[in-house]
Each structure stands twice: as structure tokens, then as C-alpha cells.
Z-matrix of the N, CA and C atoms (Angstrom, degrees):
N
C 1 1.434
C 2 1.532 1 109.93
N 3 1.497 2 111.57 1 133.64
C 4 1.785 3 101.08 2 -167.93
C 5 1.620 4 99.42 3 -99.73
N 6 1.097 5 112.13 4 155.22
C 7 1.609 6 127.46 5 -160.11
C 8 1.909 7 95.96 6 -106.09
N 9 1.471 8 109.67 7 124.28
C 10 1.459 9 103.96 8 160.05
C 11 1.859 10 102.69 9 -67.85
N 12 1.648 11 95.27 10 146.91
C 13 1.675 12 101.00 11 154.45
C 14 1.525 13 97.56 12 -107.77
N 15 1.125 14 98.11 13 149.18
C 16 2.012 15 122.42 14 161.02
C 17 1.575 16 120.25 15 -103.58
N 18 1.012 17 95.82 16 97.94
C 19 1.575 18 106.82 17 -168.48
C 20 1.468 19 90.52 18 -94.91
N 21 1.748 20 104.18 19 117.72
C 22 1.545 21 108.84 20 -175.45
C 23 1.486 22 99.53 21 -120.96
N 24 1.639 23 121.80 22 157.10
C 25 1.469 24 131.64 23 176.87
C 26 1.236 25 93.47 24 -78.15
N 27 1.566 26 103.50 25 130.12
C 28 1.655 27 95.80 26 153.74
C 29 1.751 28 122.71 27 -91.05
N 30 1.267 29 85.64 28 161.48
C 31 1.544 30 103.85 29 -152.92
C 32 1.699 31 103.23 30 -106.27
N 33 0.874 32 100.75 31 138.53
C 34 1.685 33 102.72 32 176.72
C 35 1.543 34 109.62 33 -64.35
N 36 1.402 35 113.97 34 159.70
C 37 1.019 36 102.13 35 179.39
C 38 1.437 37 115.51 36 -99.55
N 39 1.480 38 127.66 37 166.03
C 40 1.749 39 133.70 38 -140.28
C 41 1.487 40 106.27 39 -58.12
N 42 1.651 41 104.24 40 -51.74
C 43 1.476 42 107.34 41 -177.73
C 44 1.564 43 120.91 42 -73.04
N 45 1.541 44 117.97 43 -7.18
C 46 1.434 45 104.30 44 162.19
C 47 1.489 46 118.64 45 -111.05
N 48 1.563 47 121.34 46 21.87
C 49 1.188 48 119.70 47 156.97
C 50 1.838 49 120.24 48 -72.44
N 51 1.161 50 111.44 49 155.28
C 52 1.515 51 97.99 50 175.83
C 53 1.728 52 109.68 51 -93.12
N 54 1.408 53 105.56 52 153.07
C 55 1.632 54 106.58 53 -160.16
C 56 1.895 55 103.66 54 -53.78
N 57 1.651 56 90.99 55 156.87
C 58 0.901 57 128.76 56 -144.27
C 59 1.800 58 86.99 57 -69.43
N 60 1.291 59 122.68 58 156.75
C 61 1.666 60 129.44 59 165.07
C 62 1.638 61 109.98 60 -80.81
N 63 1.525 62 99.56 61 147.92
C 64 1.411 63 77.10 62 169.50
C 65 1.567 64 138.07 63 -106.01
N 66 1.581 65 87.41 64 26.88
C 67 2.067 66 98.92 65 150.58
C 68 1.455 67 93.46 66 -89.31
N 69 1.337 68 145.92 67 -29.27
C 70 1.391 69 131.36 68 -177.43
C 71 1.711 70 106.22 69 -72.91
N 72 1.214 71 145.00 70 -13.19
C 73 1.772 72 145.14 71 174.67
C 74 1.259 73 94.98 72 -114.33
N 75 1.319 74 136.42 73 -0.19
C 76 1.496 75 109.48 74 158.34
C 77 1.809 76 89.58 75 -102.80
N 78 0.815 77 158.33 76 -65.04
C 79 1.262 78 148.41 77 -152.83
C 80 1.633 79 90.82 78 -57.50
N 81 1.418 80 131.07 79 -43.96
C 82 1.907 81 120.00 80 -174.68
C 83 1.639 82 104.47 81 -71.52
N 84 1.939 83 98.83 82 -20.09
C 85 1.876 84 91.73 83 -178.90
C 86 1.586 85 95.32 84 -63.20
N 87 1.565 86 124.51 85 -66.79
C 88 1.342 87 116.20 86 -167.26
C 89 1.448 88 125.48 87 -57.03
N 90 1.336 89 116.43 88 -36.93
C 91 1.584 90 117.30 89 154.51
C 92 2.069 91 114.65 90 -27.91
N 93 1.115 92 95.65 91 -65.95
C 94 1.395 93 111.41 92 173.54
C 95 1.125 94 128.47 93 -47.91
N 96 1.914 95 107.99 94 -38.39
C 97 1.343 96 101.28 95 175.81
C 98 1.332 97 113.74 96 -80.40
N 99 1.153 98 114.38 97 -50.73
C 100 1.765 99 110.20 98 171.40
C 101 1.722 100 119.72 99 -47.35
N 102 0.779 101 113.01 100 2.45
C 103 1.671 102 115.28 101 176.58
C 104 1.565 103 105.05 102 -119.56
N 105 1.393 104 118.32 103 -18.35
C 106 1.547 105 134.83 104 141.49
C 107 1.580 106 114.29 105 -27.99
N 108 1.504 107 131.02 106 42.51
C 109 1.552 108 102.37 107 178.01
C 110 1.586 109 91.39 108 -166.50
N 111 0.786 110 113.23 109 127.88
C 112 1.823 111 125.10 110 169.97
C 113 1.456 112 106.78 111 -45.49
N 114 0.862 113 107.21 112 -23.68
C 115 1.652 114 92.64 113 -175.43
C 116 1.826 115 115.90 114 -88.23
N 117 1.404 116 94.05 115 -66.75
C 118 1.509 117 120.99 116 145.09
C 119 1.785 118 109.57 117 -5.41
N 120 1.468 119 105.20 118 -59.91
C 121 1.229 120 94.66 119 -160.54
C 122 1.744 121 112.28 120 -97.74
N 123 1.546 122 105.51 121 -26.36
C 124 1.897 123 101.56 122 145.59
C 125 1.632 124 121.69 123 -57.48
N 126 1.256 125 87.19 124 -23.68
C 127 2.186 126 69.82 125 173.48
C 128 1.346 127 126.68 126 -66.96
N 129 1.687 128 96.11 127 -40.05
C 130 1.435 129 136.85 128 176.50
C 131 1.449 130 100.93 129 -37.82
N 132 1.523 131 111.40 130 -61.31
C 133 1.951 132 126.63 131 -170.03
C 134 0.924 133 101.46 132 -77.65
N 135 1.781 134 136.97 133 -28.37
C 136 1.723 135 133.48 134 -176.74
C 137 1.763 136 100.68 135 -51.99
N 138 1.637 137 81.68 136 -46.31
C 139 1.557 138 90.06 137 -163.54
C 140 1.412 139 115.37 138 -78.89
N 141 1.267 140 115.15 139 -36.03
C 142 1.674 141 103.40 140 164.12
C 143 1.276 142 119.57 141 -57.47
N 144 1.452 143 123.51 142 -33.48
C 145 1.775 144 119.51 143 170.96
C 146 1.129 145 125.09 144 -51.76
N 147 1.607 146 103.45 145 -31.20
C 148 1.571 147 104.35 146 -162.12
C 149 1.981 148 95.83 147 -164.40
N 150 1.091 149 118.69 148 81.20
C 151 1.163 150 125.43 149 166.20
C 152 1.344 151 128.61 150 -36.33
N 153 1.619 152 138.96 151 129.64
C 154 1.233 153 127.71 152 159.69
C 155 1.426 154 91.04 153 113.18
N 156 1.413 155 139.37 154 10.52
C 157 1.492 156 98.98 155 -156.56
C 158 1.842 157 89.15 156 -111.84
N 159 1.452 158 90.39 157 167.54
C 160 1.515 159 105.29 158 179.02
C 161 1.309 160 139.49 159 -45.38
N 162 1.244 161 135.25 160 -174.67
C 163 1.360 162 115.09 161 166.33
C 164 2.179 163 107.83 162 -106.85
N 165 0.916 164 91.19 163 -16.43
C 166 2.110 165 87.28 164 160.32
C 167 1.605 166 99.91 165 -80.08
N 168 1.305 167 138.06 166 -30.22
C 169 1.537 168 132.01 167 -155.50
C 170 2.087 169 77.22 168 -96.21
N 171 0.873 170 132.44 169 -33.22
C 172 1.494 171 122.57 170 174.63
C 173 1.442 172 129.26 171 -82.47
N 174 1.531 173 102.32 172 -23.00
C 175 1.601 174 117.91 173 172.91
C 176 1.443 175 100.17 174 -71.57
N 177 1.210 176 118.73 175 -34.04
C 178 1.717 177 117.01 176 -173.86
C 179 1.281 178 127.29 177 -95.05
N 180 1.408 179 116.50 178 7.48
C 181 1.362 180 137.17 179 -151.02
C 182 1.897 181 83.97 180 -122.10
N 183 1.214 182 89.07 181 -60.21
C 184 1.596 183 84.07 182 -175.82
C 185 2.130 184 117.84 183 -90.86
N 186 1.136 185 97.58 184 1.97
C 187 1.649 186 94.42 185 171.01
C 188 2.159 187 99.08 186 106.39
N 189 1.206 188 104.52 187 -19.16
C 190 1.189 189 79.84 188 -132.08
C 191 2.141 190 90.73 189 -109.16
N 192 1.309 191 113.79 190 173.83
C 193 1.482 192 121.89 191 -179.49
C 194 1.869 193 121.07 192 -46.95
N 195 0.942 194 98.89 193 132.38
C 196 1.889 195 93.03 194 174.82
C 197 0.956 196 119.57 195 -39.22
N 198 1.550 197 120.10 196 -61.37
C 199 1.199 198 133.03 197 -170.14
C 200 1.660 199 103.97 198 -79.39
N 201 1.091 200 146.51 199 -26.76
C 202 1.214 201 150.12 200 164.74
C 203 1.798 202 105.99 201 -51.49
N 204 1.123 203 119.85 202 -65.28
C 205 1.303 204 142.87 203 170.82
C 206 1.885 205 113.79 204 -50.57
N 207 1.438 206 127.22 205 -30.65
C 208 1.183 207 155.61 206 116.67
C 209 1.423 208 93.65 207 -9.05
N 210 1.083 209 105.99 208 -129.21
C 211 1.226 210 131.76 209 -155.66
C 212 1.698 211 109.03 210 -45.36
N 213 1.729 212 130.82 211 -1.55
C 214 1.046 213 125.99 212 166.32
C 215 1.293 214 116.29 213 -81.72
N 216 1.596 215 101.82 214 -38.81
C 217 2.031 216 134.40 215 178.08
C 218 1.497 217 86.41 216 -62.54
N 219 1.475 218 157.91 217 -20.08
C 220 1.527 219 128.24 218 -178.14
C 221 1.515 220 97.33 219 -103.15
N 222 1.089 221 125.00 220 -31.75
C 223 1.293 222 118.79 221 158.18
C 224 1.901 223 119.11 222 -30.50
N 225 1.098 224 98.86 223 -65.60
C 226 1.224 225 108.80 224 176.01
C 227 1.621 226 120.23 225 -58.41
N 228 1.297 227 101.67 226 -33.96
C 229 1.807 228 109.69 227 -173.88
C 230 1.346 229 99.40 228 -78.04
N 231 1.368 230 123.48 229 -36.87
C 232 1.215 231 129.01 230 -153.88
C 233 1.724 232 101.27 231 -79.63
N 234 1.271 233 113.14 232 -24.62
C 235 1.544 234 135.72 233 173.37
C 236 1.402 235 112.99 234 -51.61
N 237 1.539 236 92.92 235 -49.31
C 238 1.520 237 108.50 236 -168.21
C 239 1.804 238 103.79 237 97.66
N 240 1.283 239 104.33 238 22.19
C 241 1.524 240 94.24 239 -175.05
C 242 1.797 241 104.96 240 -102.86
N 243 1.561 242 89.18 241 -13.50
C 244 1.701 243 82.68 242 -177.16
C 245 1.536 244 97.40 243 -128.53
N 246 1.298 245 115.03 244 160.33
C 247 1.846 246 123.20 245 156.64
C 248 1.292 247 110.36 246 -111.89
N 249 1.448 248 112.59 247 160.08
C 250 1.449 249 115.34 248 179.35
C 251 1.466 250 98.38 249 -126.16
N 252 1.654 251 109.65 250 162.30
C 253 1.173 252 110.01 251 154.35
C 254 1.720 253 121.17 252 -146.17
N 255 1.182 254 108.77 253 148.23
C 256 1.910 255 99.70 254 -175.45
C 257 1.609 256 113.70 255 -88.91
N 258 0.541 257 99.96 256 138.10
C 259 1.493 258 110.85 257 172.97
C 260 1.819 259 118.63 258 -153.14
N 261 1.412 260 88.74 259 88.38
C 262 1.462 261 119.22 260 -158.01
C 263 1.661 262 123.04 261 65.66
N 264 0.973 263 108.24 262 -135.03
C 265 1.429 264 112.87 263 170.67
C 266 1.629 265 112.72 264 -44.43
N 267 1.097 266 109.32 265 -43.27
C 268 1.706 267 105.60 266 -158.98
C 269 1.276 268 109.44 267 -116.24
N 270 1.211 269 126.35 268 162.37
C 271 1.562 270 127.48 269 -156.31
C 272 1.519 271 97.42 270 -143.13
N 273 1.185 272 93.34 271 131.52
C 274 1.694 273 117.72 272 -164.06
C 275 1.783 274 95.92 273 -110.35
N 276 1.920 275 98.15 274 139.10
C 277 1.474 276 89.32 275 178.78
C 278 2.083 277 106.01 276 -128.98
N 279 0.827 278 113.75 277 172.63
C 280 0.915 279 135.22 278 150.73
C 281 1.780 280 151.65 279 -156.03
N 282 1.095 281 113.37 280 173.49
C 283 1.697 282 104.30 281 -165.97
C 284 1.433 283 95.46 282 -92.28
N 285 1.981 284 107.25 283 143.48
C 286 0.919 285 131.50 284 172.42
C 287 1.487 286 129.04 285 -64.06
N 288 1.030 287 91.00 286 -71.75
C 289 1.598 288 108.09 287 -173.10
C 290 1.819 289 102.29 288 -98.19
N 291 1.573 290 99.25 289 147.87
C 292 1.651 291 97.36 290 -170.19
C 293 1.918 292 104.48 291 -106.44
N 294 1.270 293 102.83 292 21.57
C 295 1.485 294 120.52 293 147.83
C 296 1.217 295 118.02 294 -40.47
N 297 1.524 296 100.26 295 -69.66
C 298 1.317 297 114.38 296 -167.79
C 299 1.276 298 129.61 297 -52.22
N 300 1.939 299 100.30 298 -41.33
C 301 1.319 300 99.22 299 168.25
C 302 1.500 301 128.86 300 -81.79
N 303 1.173 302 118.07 301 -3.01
C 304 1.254 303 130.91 302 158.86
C 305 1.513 304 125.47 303 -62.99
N 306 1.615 305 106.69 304 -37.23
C 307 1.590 306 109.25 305 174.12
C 308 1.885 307 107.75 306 -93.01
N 309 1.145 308 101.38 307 -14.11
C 310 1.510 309 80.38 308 165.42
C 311 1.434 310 117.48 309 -87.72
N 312 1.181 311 112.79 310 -19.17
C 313 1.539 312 117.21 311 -166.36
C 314 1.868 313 96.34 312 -67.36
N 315 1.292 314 90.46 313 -51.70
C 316 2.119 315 103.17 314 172.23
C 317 1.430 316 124.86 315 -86.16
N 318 1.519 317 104.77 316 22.75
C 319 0.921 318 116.76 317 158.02
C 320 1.856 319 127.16 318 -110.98
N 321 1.215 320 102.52 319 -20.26
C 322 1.688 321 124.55 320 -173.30
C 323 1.770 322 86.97 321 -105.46
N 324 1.273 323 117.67 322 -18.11
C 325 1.478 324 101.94 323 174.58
C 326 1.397 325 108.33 324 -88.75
N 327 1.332 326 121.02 325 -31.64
C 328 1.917 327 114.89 326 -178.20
C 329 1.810 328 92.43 327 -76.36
N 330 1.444 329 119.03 328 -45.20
C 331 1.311 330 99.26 329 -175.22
C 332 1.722 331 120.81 330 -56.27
N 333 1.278 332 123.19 331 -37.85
C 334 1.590 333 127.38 332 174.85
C 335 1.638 334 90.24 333 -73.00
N 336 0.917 335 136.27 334 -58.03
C 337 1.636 336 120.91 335 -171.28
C 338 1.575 337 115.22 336 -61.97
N 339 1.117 338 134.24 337 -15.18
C 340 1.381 339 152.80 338 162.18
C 341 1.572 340 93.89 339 -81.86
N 342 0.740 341 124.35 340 -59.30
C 343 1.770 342 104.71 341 -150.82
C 344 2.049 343 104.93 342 -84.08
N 345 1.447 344 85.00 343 -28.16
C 346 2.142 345 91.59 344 164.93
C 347 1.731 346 104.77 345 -72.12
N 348 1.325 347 134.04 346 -24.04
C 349 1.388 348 130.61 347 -166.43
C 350 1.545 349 93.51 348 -76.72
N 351 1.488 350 105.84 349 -38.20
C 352 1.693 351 109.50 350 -156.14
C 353 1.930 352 115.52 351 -89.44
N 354 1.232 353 95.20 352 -15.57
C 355 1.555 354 134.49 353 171.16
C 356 1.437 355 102.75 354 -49.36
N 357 1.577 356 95.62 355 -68.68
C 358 1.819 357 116.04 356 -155.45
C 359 1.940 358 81.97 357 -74.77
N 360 1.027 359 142.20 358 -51.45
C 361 1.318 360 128.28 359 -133.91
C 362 1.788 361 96.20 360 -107.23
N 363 1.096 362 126.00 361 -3.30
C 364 1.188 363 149.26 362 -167.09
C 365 1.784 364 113.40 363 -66.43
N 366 0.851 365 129.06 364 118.60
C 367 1.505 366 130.47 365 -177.09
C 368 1.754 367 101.08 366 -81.80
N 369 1.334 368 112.41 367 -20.16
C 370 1.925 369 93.78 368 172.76
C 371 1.320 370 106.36 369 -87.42
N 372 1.536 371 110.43 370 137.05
C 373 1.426 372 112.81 371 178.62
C 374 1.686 373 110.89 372 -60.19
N 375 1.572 374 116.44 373 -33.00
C 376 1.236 375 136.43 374 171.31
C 377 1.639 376 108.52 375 -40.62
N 378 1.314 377 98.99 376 -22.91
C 379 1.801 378 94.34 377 -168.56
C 380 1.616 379 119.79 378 -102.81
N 381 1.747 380 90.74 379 -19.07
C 382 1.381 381 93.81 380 -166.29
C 383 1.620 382 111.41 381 -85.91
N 384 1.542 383 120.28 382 162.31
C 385 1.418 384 103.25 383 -173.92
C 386 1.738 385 108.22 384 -105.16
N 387 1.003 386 112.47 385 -170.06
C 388 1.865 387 124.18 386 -139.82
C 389 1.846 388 72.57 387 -96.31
């Protein structure tokens, strides 16, 4: 079976780019907002676990309706953050760009590193950890 390569530009890194335009923070605001949604962003992790999979193998993964689950997945395509493909009846997706999984990964890491900072310093015993 022959393997695509992804030959990507490398990119400077954040702090030696010069600041951002501001068609470049409104285009990362709307990026942001569409990745803005609880649901959105478990589909996001279905699919980093396990690439390719359907939209019934994602409706059931995450709890929730086909068509509900649908219409979050074109959101995403429509982004350009995901591709689809058919293969018969059912349409299999996966993530485009490996950005994405990079900002969720550093994104679920500031949220657990935020919520252990706020834990430890926290006056509800409810908050603090064991």
C-alpha cells in the first residue's frame, strides 16, 4: 500500500514572527470560533484517536444524533479543518492540517494545567486535588 508524504513549509516560530495583521487575528478569531463548541472539539479528539472514521462510528462515540453530528462535521469541512470522503453510503472524515492536533493537544494541556493551579490554591475543599 503506497503512503502519501506531506511535505509542509516550516514556519518560524511565534515569537520571531512579526505581529500578527489584523486580517491575520480576525481570520485566527474565526478559526477559534469554530473550534469554540463542545461538541466540535470531541469530534476533533475522536478523530485524532482514530482517523477516518464515519459519521454513525462518530455519532456513537460521542452520544449524540447522525445528523446532529453532520451538520457539526461541515462546519469543520467547510473550515478547511477537516476532509471527507464517501465510500458508499457513508462518509469517512478526517483532519487536515496537523495544526490542529497540535492546538488541541496545547489546548487540553493549559486547560488541565489551569484547572490543577486553581485546585491547589482554591478555598473549596471540592476543588482541591487528593
Amino acid at each position: 500500500m503506497a503512503t502519501r508524504t506531506t511535505f509542509r513549509r516550516s514556519k518560524p516560530q511565534l515569537a520571531a514572527r512579526p505581529l500578527i495583521s489584523l486580517a491575520q487575528s480576525n481570520g485566527l478569531e474565526q478559526t477559534f470560533k469554530v473550534l469554540a463548541n463542545a461538541t466540535r472539539l470531541r469530534l476533533l479528539h475522536a478523530l485524532v484517536k482514530r482517523p477516518g472514521l464515519s459519521v454513525m462510528v462518530l455519532a456513537e462515540t460521542v452520544g449524540m444524533k447522525p445528523q446532529a453530528v453532520s451538520n457539526q462535521l461541515q462546519r469543520l469541512v467547510g473550515k478547511g479543518i477537516l476532509s471527507n470522503v464517501r465510500n458508499g453510503t457513508n462518509i469517512h472524515y478526517r483532519i487536515v492540517d496537523p495544526c490542529i492536533i497540535s492546538l488541541l493537544d496545547r489546548g487540553l494541556c493549559l486547560t488541565e494545567d489551569t484547572w490543577q493551579r486553581r485546585s491547589r490554591t482554591s478555598k473549596n475543599p471540592a476543588l482541591r486535588t487528593a
